[in-house]
C-alpha positions in Angstrom: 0.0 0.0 0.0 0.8 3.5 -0.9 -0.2 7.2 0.8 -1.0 9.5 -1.4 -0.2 13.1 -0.3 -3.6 13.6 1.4 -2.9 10.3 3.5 -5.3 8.1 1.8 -4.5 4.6 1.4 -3.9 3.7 -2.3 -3.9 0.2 -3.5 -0.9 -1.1 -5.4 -1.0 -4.0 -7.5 1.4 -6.6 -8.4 1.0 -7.7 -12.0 2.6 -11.1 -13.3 3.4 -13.4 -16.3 5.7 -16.5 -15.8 6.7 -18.7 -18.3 7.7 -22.2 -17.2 8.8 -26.1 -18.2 5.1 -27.2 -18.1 1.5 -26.3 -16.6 2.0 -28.5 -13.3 3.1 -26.4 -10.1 4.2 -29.2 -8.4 6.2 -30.9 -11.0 7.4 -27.7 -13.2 9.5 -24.8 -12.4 9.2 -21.5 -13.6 11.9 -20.6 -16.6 11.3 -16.9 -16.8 9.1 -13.8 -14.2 7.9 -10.3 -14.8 6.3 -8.0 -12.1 4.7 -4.7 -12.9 4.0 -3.2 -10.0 0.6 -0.8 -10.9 -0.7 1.9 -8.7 -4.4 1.4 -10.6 -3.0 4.1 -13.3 0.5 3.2 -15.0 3.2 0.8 -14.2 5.4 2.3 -11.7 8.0 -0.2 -11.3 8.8 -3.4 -13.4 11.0 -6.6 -12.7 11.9 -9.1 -15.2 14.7 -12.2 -15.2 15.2 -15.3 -16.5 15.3 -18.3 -14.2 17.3 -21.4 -14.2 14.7 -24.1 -13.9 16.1 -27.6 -11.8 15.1 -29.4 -14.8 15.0 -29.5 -19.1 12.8 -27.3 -20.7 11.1 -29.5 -23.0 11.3 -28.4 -26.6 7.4 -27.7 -27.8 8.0 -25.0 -24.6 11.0 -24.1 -25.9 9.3 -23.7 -29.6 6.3 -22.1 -28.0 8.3 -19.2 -25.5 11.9 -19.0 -27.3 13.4 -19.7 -23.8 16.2 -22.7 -24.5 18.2 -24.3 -22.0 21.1 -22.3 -22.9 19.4 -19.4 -22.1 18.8 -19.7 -18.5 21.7 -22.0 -18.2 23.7 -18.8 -16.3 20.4 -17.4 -15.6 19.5 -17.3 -11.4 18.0 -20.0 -9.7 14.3 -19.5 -7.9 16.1 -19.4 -4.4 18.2 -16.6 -6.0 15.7 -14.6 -6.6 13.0 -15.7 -4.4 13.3 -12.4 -1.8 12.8 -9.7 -4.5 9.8 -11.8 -5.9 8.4 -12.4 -2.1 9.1 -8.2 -1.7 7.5 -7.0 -4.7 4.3 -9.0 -4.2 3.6 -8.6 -0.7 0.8 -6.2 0.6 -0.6 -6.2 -3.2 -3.0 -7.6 -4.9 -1.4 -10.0 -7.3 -2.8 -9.7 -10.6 -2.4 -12.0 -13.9 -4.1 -13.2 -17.2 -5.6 -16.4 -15.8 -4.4 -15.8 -12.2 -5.1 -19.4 -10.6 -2.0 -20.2 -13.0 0.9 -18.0 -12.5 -0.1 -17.7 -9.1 0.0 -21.2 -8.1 3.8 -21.4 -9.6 4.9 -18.5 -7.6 3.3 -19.3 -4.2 4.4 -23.2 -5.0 8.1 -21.6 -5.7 8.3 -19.3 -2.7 7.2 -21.7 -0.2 9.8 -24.3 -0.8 12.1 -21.2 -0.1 10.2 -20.4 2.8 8.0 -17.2 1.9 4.4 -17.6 2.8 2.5 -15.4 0.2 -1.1 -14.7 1.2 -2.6 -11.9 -0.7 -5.8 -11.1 -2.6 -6.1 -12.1 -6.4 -7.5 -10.8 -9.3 -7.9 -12.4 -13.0 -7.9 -10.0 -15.6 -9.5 -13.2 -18.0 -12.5 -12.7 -15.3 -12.6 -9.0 -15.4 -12.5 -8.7 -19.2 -15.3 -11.0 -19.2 -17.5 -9.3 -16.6 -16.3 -5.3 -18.2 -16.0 -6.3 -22.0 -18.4 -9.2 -22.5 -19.3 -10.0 -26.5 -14.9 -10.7 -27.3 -14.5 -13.1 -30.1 -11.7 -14.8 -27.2 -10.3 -14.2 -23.9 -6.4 -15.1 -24.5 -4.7 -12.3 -24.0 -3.0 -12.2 -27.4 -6.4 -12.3 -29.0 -8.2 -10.0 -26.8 -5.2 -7.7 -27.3 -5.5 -7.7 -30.8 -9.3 -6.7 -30.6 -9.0 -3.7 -28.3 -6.2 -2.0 -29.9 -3.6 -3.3 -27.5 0.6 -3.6 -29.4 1.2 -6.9 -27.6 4.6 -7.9 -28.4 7.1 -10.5 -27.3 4.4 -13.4 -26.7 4.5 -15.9 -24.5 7.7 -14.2 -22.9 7.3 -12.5 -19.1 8.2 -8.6 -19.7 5.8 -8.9 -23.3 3.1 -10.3 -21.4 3.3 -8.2 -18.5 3.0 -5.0 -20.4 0.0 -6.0 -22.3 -1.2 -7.6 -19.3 -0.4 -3.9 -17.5 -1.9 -2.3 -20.3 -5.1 -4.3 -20.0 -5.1 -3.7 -16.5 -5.4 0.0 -17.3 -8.2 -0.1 -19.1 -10.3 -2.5 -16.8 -9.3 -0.1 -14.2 -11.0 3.2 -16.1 -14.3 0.3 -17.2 -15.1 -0.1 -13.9 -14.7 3.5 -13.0 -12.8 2.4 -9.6 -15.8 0.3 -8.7 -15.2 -2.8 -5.9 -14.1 -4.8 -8.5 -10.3 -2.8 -7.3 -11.2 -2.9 -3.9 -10.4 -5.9 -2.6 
């Protein structure tokens, strides 16, 4: 949380895209994490690196995100990294495109390094859904494309996060500050 210069609260949000070896918490590791932090108008701080994964990133991921193994082979490992992530995303509300996902990686990852992340989520999937129902699809590349969002470097953390961010923005203005933000 943030003052503003009148002393009122202001919410800050913590928005994230993570790439990874495969779509299993439990069994995968995450390969590469982005974290706009938002103050519910603009991005205003932003965190991305690479991560050295404890295991092969198969090759249909490698095809699908560009990361190789040689990529995050000098790359830091999660426990590396793991404090600035736990910092940056405590006392916000962590935010994503299809939130159950990157958030069950991150809260998966920082727990076996001993960070206990409790904070409220939102799904921007959800939101766009709820604020701009009638949208030919709901992946963010596609839903990008239809709303005038530049959404480049796909299926890569920093390219994701912006649109994501920028997306965010948007919902933010739709819903006029309603309760959807409050949480």
């Amino acid at each position: 949380m943030q003052r503003t210069n009148f002393g009122k609260i202001m919410k800050l949000y913590a928005i994230v895209d993570i790439e990874t070896t495969g779509g299993n918490a439990s069994s995968g590791s995450i390969t590469e994490i982005a974290v706009a932090i938002h103050n519910g108008k603009e991005v205003i701080e932003f965190y991305e690196t690479l991560v050295r994964p404890n295991q092969y990133i198969p090759y249909f991921i490698q095809q699908l995100t560009g990361i190789t193994n040689e990529m995050v082979a000098s790359a830091p490992a999660f426990d590396e990294v793991a404090d600035t992530i736990y910092h940056l995303l405590k006392d916000k509300v962590f935010v994503a495109h299809n939130v159950g996902f990157d958030y069950s990686f991150v809260n998966a990852h920082l727990q076996v390094h001993g960070y206990k992340l409790n904070v409220p989520k939102l799904c921007t999937v959800k939101l766009s859904r709820k604020l701009m129902p009638g949208m030919t699809s709901y992946s963010l590349g596609k839903l990008c494309t239809e709303i005038g969002i530049n959404h480049t470097a796909r299926h890569r953390a920093g390219g994701d996060v912006q649109a994501t961010a920028q997306l965010f923005s948007m919902l933010f203005e739709k819903a006029n500050y309603t309760d959807f933000f409050a949480r």
